[in-house]
C-alpha positions as CSV (number, residue, x, y, z in Angstrom):
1,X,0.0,0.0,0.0
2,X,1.1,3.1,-1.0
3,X,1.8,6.2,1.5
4,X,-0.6,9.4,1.1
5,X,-0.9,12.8,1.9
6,X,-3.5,13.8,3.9
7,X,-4.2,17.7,4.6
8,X,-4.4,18.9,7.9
9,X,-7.3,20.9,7.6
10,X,-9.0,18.2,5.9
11,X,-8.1,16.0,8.6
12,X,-9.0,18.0,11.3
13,X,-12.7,18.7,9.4
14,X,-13.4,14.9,8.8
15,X,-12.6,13.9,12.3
16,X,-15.1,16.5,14.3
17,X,-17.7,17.3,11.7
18,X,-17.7,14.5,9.1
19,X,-16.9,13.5,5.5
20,X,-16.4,15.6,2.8
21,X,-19.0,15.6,0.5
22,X,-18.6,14.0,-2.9
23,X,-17.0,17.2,-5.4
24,X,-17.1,19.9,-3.0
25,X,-13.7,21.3,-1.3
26,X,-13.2,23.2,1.9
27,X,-13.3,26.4,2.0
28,X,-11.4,28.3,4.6
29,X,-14.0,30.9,5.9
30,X,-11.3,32.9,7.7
31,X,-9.2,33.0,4.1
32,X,-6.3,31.5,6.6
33,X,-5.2,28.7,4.7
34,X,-3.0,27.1,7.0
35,X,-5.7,27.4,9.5
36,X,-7.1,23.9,10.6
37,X,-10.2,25.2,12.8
38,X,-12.8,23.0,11.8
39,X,-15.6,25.8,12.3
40,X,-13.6,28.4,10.1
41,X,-14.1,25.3,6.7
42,X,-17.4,25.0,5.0
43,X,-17.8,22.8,2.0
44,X,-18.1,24.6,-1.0
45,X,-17.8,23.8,-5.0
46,X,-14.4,24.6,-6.4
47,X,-16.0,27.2,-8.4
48,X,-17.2,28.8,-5.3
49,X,-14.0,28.6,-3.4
50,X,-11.8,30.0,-6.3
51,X,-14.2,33.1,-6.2
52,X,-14.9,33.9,-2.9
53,X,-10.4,33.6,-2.7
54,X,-10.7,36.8,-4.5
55,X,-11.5,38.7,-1.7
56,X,-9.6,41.4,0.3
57,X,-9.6,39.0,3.1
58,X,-7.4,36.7,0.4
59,X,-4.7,38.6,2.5
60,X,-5.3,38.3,5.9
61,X,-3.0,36.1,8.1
62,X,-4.3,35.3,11.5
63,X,-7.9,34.1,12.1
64,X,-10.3,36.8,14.2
């Protein structure tokens, strides 16, 4: 079996609120992408996520 790579922040969202749902991605909320807060990730389509990443908050580096 090969190894994979799991992402922490899917990790973290799979373990307290459940599995991903089938062609949606997680969408960091807070626009802090290494952020692993399970209540700052929503499931969203990709086309969603890619335009709501155009935001000013894109920038932002610390969660609220």
């Amino acid at each position: 079996m090969k190894p994979f790579t799991v992402y922490a922040h899917r990790f973290a969202y799979e373990l307290t609120i459940g599995a991903i749902p089938e062609g949606l991605t997680l969408d960091h909320r807070c626009r802090v992408r290494h952020c692993v807060n399970p209540s700052h990730l929503a499931p969203e389509t990709l086309a969603d996520n890619v335009r709501l990443s155009w935001s000013a908050n894109a920038s932002k580096t610390e969660c609220p």
